[in-house]
C-alpha positions, 0 to 999 in steps of 0.5 A: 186795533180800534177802539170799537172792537177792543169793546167787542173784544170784552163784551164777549169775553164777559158774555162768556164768563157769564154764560160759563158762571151763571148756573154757578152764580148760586152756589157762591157768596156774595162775598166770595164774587165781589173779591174774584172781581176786584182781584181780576181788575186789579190784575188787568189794570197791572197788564198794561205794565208788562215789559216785552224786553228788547228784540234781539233781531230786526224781526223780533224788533219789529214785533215788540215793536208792534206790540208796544203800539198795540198795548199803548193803542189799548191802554190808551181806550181801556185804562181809564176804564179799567182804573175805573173798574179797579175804583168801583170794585174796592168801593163795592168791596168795601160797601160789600163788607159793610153790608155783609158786617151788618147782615150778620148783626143783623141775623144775630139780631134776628136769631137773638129776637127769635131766641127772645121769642120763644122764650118769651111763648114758653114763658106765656104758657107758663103764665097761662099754666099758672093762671089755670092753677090760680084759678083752680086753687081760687075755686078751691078756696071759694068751696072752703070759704063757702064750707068754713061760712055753713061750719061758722053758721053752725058754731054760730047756732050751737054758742047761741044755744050754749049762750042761752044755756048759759045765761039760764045757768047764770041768771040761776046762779045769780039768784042764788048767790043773791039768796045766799048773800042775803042769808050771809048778810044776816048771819053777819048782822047777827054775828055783828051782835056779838063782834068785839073789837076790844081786848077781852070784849070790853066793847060787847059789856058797855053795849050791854050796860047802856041798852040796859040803861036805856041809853040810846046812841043819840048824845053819847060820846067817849074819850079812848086815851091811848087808843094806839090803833084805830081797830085793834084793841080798840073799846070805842071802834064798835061805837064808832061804827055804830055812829058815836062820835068821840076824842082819840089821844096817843102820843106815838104820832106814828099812828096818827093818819092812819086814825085820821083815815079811818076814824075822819069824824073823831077827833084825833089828837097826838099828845099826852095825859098827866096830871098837869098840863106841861108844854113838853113830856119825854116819851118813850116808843119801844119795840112792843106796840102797846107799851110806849110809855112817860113812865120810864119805871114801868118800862123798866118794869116790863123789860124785867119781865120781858128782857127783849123788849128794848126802848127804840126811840124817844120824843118830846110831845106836849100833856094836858090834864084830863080836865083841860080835854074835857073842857077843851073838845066836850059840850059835856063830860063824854059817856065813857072814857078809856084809860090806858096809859101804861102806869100813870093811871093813878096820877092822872085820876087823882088830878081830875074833878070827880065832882065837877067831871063825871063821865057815866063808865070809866075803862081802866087798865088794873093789872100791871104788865106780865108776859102772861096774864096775871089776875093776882096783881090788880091795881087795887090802888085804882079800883080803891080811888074809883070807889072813893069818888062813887064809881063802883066795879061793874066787870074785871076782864082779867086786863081791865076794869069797867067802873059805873058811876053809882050816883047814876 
């Protein structure tokens, strides 16, 4: 057969299929159409292959004959094309996988997308829920502000007038309190008048003598031996406050600074006196303040009258006599001079010049020690050397002596 009408031959094979499958088309994939294709060249290309086996008679010899020409004539036009046909329809089903691989990615892609889409729709109508609810609870918080401002207004107004109120109250208590210090300050100046910082008032009767002696307080002075604290007990602390100024002695330094403190205008001295100067003296502190001593005997004394009283430590403190301070720290003899030594008194008064030292009041203790007071032991010893030397008893406190100088 010619080439031109095997041509024809399969252009209306293939008109055919086509006529047959075109309302089909349709309904099959793609995919399904691209394999039935490679399949069906496949097929046609292995055709060209088919062995007619050997003729047994001369016809059938002669057909086979016939038919290898013929298979060779066609083979010879179409196998080129058909190889060709075979080669397009593996490339297309390769590239037709490829696609249909990246069709479906795709749809998955654009699944997903439409997937993310929605969501992300649902989670705008959210967000614009929420933005609704934050708007309205704004509102809210805008008419609570506004209603916490008029209730702050009127806090406001309400602590102004109890401020007000308030200050009234205060401004009148503040006079009167003002009005009840001033009456308290003079219930105190006149109390002072009779405040004593003395052990039996001592203090309040020298206060008395020199107003009655017309002394002023201008050119007085006092000399307090064994002053111990600096108010307490004290007959020259109510002198002090009243601006005399004087010498301080105790040999017990533990009370010096708070003296030197209290009393910075005094002259404040840790030594003894005797009656004679000597560079070191033995002291003895006891466990009782008020009855450190030199005299060990008369601490022996008081622990038989006290026996809980102990000696708790003993120093060395220089002695001077009571001229040697006079002269030493006085311009003058001082106005007064307190004595409370703890059973040196004697000595020390029997070792001063009378006539050349005569202060205008002496204090001296005149009763020995006792647990309680006792007014039966006087030291008449003492009071008997004072009137020797021209001093006479003013006053007995029960504790002490006040003794004026008569040739005053």
């Amino acid at each position: 057969m010619e080439r031109r009408e095997i041509s024809n031959i399969l252009k209306t094979k293939y008109e055919e299929n086509l006529e047959k499958y075109k309302y089909n088309f349709s309904e099959q994939t793609f995919h399904e159409i691209s394999s039935k294709l490679f399949e069906s060249s496949k097929h046609f290309v292995s055709t060209f292959d088919y062995d007619f086996g050997k003729g047994r008679t001369p016809l059938q010899k002669v057909k086979n004959f016939i038919k290898r020409a013929i298979r060779k004539s066609t083979r010879f036009m179409l196998q080129p094309y058909a190889e060709k046909m075979y080669r397009f329809q593996e490339l297309n089903g390769e590239i037709t996988g490829s696609l249909t691989e990246y069709a479906k990615y795709s749809n998955n892609i654009l699944k997903y997308s439409k997937r993310e889409i929605e969501n992300s729709k649902r989670e705008i109508e959210n967000s614009k829920r929420e933005i609704e609810n934050s708007k309205r609870e704004i509102e809210n918080s805008k008419r609570e502000i506004e209603n916490s401002k008029r209730e702050i207004v009127a806090i406001n107004e309400e602590m102004g007038n109890k401020f007000t109120d308030t200050h009234n109250h205060l401004a009148n208590f503040e006079n009167t309190l003002w009005n009840i210090i001033k009456e308290k300050d003079k219930v105190q100046e006149e109390l002072s008048k009779y405040e004593s910082y003395s052990q039996a008032g001592e203090d309040k009767i020298i206060e008395f003598i020199l107003s009655y002696l017309g002394e002023k307080n201008v050119g007085l002075s006092y000399l307090d031996i064994g002053c111990n604290d600096y108010k307490s007990l004290s007959n020259s602390y109510a002198l002090y406050k009243k601006g005399v100024r004087g010498v301080l002695i105790d040999a017990n330094p533990i009370y010096i600074d708070e003296i030197k403190m209290y009393r910075p205008e005094d002259i404040v001295l840790n030594c003894g006196i005797g009656a004679k100067n000597s560079e070191k003296m033995k002291f003895y502190i006891l466990n009782t303040p008020g009855l450190d001593s030199f005299d060990l005997e008369s601490i022996k004394e008081a622990q038989r009258q006290t026996p809980w009283i102990e000696i708790v430590d003993e120093i060395e403190v220089p002695v001077y006599t009571l001229d040697e301070i006079y002269e030493k720290y006085f311009a003058s003899v001082p106005t007064i001079v307190s004595l409370d030594v703890e059973g040196l008194e004697m000595d020390i008064l029997k070792s001063t010049n009378f006539e050349k030292y005569r202060p205008y009041i002496f204090i001296i203790e005149t009763i020995e020690y006792r647990e309680k007071i006792s007014v039966t032991k006087k030291r008449n010893d003492i009071i008997n050397l004072m009137f020797e030397n021209d001093y006479i008893e003013y006053a007995f406190t029960g504790v002490n002596s006040i003794f004026i100088d008569k040739r005053r």
